[in-house]
N, C-alpha and C positions, 0 to 999 in steps of 0.2 A: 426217125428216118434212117440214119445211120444204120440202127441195129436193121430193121427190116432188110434193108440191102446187101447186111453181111448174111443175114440167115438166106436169101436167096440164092447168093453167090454161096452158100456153103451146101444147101438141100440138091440145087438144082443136078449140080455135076455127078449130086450123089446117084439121085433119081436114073441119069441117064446109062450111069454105067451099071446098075441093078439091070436097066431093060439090054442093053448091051450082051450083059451075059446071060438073060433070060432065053435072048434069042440064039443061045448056041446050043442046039441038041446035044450033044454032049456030054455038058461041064457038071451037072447034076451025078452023071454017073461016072465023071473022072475023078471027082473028089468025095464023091460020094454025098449023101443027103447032110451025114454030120459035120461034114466041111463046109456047106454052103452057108450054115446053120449060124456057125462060130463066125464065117465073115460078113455074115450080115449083120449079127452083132457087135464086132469090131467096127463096123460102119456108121451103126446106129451109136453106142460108144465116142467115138469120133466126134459124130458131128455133134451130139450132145457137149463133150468138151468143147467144141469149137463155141456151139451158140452160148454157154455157161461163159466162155471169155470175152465176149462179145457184149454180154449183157452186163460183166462184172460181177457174176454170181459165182459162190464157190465153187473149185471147180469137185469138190468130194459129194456134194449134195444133188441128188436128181441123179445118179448114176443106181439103173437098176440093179449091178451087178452086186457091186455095194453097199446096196440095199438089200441085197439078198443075203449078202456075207454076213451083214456089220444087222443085227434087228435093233439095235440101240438108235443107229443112224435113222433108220427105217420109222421109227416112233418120230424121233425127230422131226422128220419131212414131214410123215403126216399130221403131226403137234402145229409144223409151220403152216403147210395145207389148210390145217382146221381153221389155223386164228387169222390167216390171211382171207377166208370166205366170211368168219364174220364179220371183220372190219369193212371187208366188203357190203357183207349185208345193213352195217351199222353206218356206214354212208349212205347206202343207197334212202336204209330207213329213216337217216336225219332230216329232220328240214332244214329246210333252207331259209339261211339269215340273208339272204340276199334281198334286196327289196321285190314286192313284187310286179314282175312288167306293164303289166298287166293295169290301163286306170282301172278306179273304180266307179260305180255307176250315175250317171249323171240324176242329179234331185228331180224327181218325177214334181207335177203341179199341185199333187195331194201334201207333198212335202215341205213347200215353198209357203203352202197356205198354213199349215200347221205351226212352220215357224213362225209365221208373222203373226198368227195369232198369239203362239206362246210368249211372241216379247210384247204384244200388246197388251197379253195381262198382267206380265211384269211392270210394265208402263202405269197400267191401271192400280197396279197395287201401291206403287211410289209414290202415285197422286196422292190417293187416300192420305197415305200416310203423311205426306204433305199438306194435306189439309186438316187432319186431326193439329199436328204442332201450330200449324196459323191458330186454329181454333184456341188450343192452347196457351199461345203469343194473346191473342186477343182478350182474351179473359184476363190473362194478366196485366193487359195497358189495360180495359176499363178498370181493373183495382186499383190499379195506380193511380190512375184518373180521378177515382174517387178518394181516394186517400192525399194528393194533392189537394184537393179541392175543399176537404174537411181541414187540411193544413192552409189552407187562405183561408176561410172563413175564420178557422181560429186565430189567423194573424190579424184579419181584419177585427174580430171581436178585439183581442188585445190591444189594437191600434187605438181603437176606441175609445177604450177602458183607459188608457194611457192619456188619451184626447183629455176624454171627461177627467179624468184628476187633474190634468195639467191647470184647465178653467177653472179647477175649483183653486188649485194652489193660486189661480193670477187671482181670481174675487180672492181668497183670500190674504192674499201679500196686499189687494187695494183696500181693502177692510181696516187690513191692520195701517195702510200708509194714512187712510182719512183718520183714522182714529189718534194714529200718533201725532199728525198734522193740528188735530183740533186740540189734544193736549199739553204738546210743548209748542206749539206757534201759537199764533193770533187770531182769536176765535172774530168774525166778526160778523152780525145778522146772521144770513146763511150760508157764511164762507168760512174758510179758514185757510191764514198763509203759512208757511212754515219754510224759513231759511236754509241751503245747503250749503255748503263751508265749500261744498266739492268745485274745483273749475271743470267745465263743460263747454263744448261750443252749442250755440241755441239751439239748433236740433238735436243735440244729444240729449240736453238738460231737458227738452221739451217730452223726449223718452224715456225719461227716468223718473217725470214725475206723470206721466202717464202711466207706468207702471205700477205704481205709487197708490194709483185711484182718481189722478187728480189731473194738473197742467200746468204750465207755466201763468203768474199770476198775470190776470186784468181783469185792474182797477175798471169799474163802469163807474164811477161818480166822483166827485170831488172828495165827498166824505173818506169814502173807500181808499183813495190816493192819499189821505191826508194823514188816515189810520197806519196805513202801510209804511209810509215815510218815517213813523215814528215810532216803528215797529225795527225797521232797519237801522235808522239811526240807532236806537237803545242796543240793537244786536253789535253791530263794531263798529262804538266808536269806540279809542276818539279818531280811527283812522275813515278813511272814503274810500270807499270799495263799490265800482258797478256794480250791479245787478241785471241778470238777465230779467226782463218781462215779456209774454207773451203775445207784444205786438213787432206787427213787420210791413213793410211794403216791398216786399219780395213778388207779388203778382202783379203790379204793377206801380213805376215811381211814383211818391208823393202820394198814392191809396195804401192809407193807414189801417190794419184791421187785426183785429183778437186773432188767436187758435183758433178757436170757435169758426170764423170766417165774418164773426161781425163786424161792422165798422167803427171803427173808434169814432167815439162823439165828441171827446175832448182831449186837450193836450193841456202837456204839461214842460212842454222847451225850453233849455236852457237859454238864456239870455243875456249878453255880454254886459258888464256893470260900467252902468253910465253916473259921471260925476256931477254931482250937485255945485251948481255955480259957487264958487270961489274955493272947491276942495281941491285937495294938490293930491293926483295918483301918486299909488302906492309905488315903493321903490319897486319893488317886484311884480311884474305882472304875471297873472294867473296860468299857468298853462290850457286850462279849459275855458280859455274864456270866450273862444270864438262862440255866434249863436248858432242854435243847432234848431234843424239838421242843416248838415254840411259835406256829407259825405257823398252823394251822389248816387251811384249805380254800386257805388264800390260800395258805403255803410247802407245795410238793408236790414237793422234789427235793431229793437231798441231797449235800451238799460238804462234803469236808474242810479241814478249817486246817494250814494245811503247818506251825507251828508245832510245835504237840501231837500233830496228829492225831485231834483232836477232830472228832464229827460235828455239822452244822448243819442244820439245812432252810433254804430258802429259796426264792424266788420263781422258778421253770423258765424267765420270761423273765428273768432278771439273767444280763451276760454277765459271763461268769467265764472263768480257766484251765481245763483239764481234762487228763486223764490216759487215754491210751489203753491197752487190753491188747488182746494177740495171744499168736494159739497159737503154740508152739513144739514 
């Protein structure tokens, strides 16, 4: 804006005094044609210096006369002329990095559908391949499936196999207990007893010689009672040692019955020792001498005295000897 305003303020005044003296008939032939000539150039000169300071350009360059003098100069200007028109030209021919203003055009409906198709077939493709790996997956849990399934059966076979040996190991640990029963015990018709040194409570003992092959012994006869008592005795004496036997009335008081579940048909109870008229008791009385049974709810199991063969009750947890029988 500046410079525009000085080049006005500098052309205008020029202009007006050129017409000035245009309009004097005259001045042409006072100073003649080559005078006029020289001050128009000193004019044009002039203002060319004025507009060259104005703009900040040198003030030696753009001066025709200088130009005419100086041909070096003269190259010059038009050197600067040339490469200032292409820089020119090489602007105008750049493009422009600027963004363009311009939107661009809105997605017609042919577009909109083309999209939705294209992600719908990507969609579709994803499936697939989604369901090939399921397919995949499932192949793999039915193998598995089957492969568990061959691992239980063979654990059940093995459990089996286990089973059945174990049976045959109990027949034969009961094999070998009847057998050793009949040979180092007391063989007697179709029984045989055979003495354990070991202490047990009744149901343990009753588990040990059921293991065995066999059971806690009971006597069914007098005979049988009479054989066993002298069986027991010959085993320890000269001491008296209970023995467990295979009756109880543990299901109900005063019903006496076998392992078995059968009923005892006889007994064989201790009985307090009564003096014969004019005998004098012993200094010592017996510890066992009370008659049995006596124990109540509390004694529910009964043992013999390897002694007599006397029967006792007493207490089912007292660990005691016992006596096995097996069949023979």
């Amino acid at each position: 804006m500046q410079a525009a305003w000085l080049l006005g303020a500098l052309v205008v005044p020029q202009l007006l005094s050129f017409g000035h003296g245009a309009r004097g008939p005259g001045r042409e032939w006072e100073g003649g044609w080559g005078g006029a000539l020289e001050e128009e150039r000193e004019r044009k000169s002039q203002m060319l210096k004025n507009l060259q300071e104005a703009l900040g350009l040198p003030t030696g360059v753009g001066n025709e006369d200088n130009l005419a003098e100086n041909p070096e100069d003269k190259e010059v200007w038009e050197t600067t002329e040339t490469q200032g028109e292409e820089e020119e030209e090489e602007i105008t021919t750049a493009p422009s990095s600027s963004p363009n203003p311009f939107p661009s055009p809105s997605p017609t409906p042919e577009d909109t559908v083309t999209y939705i198709l294209g992600r719908l077939a990507s969609l579709d493709a994803g499936l697939h391949q989604l369901h090939v790996r399921l397919h995949v997956l499932d192949t793999r849990v039915v193998e598995l499936t089957q492969g568990l399934r061959q691992l239980r059966d063979a654990a059940s076979d093995t459990r089996d196999s286990v089973q059945a040996l174990k049976e045959v190991q109990d027949r034969a640990e009961q094999e070998h207990g009847r057998l050793e029963g009949c040979l180092k015990g007391l063989r007697l018709g179709h029984k045989c007893f055979l003495l354990s040194r070991d202490f047990e409570t009744q149901a343990a003992a009753q588990a040990r010689c059921k293991a065995r092959g066999g059971s806690l012994a009971q006597p069914a006869d007098r005979q049988q009672m009479d054989a066993l008592s002298r069986y027991l005795r010959a085993a320890l004496a000269p001491y008296n040692w209970p023995v467990w036997l295979g009756v109880h009335d543990r299901r109900s008081e005063g019903l006496y019955l076998f392992e078995n579940g059968q009923r005892v048909s006889f007994f064989a109870w201790h009985r307090a020792f009564s003096l014969e008229s004019g005998a004098q008791p012993s200094a010592a009385t017996h510890p066992l001498s009370p008659d049995q049974p006596n124990g109540g709810v509390l004694e529910n199991c009964v043992a013999q005295a390897s002694d007599d063969g006397s029967w006792w009750d007493h207490d089912c947890e007292r660990r005691l000897y016992f006596v096995c029988e097996f069949p023979f």
